[in-house]
N, C-alpha and C positions, 0 to 999 in steps of 0.2 A: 741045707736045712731051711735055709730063708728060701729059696725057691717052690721049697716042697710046698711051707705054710701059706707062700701068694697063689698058687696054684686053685686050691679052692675060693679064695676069695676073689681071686678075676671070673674062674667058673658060674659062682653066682651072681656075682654083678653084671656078667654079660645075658644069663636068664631074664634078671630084671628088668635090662634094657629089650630084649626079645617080647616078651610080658608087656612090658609099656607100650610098644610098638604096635603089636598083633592090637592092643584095646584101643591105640586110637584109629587105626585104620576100621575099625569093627562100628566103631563110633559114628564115623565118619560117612559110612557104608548107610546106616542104617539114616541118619541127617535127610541125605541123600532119596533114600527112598520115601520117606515124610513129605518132604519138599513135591515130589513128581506128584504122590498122591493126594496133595493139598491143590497143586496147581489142575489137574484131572477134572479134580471137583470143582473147581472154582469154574474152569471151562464151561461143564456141564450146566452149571447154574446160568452162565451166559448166553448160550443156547436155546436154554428153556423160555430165557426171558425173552430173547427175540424172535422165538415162533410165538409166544404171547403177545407179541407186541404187533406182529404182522396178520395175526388171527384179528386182534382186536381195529388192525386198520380196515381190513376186509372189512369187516362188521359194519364199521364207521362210515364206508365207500356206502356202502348197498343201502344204509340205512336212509345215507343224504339223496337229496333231491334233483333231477336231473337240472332244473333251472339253477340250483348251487354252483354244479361245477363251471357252467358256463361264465357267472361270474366272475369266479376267481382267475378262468381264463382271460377273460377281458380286461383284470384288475393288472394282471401279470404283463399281458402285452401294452399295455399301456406303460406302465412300468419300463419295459426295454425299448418303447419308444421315446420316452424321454430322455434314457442314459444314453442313447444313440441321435438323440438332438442334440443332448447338452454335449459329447464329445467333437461333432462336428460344427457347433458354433465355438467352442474352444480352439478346434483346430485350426478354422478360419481366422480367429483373432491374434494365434501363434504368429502368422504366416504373414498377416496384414503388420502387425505392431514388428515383424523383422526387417520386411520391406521400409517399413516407419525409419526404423532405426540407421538401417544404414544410408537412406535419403538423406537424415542429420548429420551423418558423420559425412558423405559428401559436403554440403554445404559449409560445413564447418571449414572443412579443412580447405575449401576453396577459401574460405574467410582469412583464414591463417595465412595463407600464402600470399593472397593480395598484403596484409600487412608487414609477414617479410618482404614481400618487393618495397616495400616500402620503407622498411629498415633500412635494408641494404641499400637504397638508392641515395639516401641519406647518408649513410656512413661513406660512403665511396665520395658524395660530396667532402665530408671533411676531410677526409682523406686528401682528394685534391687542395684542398685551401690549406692545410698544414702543409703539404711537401712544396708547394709554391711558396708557402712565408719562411722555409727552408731554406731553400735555393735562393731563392731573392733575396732575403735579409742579412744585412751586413754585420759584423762581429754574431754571427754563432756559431755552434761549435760544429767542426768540418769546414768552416769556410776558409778556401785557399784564396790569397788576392794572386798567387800568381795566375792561377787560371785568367783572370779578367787581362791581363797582361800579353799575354797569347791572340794575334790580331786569326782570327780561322781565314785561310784562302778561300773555301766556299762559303756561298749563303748559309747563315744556320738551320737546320733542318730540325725538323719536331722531333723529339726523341721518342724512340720505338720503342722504348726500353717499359716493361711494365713498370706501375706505384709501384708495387710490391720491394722492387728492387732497390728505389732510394731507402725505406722502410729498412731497408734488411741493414743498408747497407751503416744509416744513421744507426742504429742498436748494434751493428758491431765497431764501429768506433767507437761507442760511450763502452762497451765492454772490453776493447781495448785498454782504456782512460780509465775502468775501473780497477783493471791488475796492474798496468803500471802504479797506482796510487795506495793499493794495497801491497805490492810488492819494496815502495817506499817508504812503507810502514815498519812492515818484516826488517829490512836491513837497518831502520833506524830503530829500531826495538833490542836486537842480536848485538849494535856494534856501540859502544860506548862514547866512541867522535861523531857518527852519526846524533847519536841521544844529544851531546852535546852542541853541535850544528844545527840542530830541529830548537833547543834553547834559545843559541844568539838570532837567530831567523824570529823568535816569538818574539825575544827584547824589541829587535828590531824592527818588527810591526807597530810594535807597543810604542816602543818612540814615535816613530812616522804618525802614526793616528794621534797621539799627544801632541806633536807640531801641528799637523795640518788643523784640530781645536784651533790650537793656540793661535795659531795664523789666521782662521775664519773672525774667530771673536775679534784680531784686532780689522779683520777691514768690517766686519759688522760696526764695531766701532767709530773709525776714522778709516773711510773709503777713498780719501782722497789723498793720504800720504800710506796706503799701500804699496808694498813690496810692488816693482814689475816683475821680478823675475821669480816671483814664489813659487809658481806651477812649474816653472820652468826643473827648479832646485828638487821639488816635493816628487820622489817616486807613488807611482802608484800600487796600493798594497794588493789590490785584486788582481792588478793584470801582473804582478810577480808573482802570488799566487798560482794565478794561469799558466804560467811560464812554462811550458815541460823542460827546456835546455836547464832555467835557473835549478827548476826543484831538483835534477838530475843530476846538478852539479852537488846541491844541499848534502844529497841522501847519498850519494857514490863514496 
């Protein structure tokens, strides 16, 4: 029974839907035809107006004067003879001012190089004068005395050896002398006798530097009943310091 009574009312609801459809398509049809025959017209009127407009130049032509057109002739080539000056004195001044340009960039850059030579010829001096006051100079750091110790069987011969090479070779001692000193850090840092041994090592500078006052102020004082043998007794705290055996022993 409920079947029977939806039976008709999907019957006409599907009509409606048919009906609605069929009008806008009809609609839409007709929109359609409006549109073409507006554009038609509209054409037509464009048409008219430009055989009007070609009637009325004829007219214009025939009316003017022969010595007229000649003018405008002559206005016109003038005209193209300017914009074809003025393109080829532009083009000429493209060509000149590029030429211009890279002349200055030559000469510059000659500039430039005559002052790096001149940099570097400088630099390679001091170069030379620091690894001479290297080599030469007594207590710094890499200097062996046993080397001087050592008599050479032959003349000594200029070393062949490039700057470069002292250079490299000073930077990696001092980066050696940096990990060992850091690495004396680390183990006095981890180990609690080390922490403790890095202490008596401070006391004991602290005293040393308080004697050695206390022993200047008296020969500042009375220089003539001076200790002989003060310097002899008084350690030195920079060259223990220095020491890599002492500090090795310190931190181990």
């Amino acid at each position: 029974d409920g079947d029977g009574l939806d039976l008709p009312l999907k019957d006409s609801l599907a009509a409606l839907r048919n009906a609605t459809q069929a009008a806008g398509r009809i609609h839409q049809v007709f929109r359609m035809q409006s549109f073409q025959r507006k554009q038609i017209s509209d054409s037509a009127n464009d048409e008219s107006l430009l055989e009007d407009e070609r009637v009325l130049s004829l007219i214009s032509s025939k009316l003017q004067k022969p010595g007229q057109t000649d003018e405008l002739a002559h206005s016109a080539a003038i005209r193209i003879q300017k914009k074809f000056r003025g393109w080829t004195k532009r083009k000429e001044f493209l060509i000149i001012r590029e030429r211009i340009v890279k002349i200055q960039a030559h000469v510059r850059g000659h500039q430039v190089r005559k002052r790096y030579k001149k940099v570097v010829w400088c630099v390679g001096i001091l170069e030379k004068v620091i690894l001479r006051w290297r080599r030469k100079g007594t207590g710094l750091r890499g200097f062996r005395p046993d080397a001087l110790n050592k008599v050479p069987d032959t003349p000594a011969k200029p070393s062949e050896e490039d700057d470069y090479d002292y250079l490299k070779a000073g930077r990696k001692q001092s980066e050696e002398r940096l990990q060992k000193a850091l690495v004396r850090v680390k183990s006095m840092v981890q180990y609690p006798e080390g922490r403790a041994q890095y202490r008596r090592l401070l006391t004991a500078v602290e005293g040393f530097q308080k004697n050695q006052q206390h022993v200047g102020s008296k020969i500042l004082d009375d220089p003539e009943n001076a200790p002989v043998e003060v310097e002899e007794d008084m350690l030195d705290v920079e060259s223990l310091l220095d020491d890599d055996h002492f500090m090795s022993l310190a931190f181990e």
